[in-house]
C-alpha positions as CSV (number, residue, x, y, z in Angstrom):
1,X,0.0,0.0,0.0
2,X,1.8,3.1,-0.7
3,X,1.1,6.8,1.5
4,X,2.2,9.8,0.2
5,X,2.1,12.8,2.5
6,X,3.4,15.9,1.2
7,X,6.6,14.7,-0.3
8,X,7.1,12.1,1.9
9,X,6.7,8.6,0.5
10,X,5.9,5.2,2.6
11,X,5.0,1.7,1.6
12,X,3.5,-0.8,3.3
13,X,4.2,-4.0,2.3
14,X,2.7,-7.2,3.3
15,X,5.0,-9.9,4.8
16,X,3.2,-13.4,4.1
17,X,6.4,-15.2,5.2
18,X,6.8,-13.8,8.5
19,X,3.3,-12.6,8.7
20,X,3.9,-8.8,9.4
21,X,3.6,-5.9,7.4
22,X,6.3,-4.3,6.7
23,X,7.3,-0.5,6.1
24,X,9.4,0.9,3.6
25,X,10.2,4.6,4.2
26,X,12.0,7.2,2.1
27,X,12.9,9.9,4.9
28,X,16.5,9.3,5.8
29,X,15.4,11.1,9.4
30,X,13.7,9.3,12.2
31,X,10.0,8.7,11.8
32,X,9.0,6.3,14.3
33,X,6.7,8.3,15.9
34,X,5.2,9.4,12.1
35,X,4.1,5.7,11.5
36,X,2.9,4.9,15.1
37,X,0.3,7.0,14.2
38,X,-0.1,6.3,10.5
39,X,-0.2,2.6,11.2
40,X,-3.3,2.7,13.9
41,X,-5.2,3.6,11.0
42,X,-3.7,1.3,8.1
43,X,-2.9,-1.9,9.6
44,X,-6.6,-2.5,10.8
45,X,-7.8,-1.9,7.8
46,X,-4.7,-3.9,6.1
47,X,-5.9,-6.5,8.6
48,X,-9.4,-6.9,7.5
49,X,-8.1,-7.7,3.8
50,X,-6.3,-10.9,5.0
């Protein structure tokens, strides 16, 4: 799934074979915090697909 926020770029990608999801980012600063907050509203939703 990719997120695009202003000029920031995610993807989240999901992991079959170690059943997770996954997230590729392209901000070389920390942003932890960013996806914390992104992900309570993806991954549910991820989650209901699979």
């Amino acid at each position: 799934l990719p997120v695009m926020e202003e000029e920031h770029y995610s993807i989240y990608c999901i992991n079959f074979i170690h059943n997770r999801i996954d997230v590729l980012d392209s901000s070389p600063e920390g942003t932890r915090l960013y996806h914390e907050v992104l992900s309570n509203r993806i991954i549910p939703r991820l989650n209901l697909l699979f």
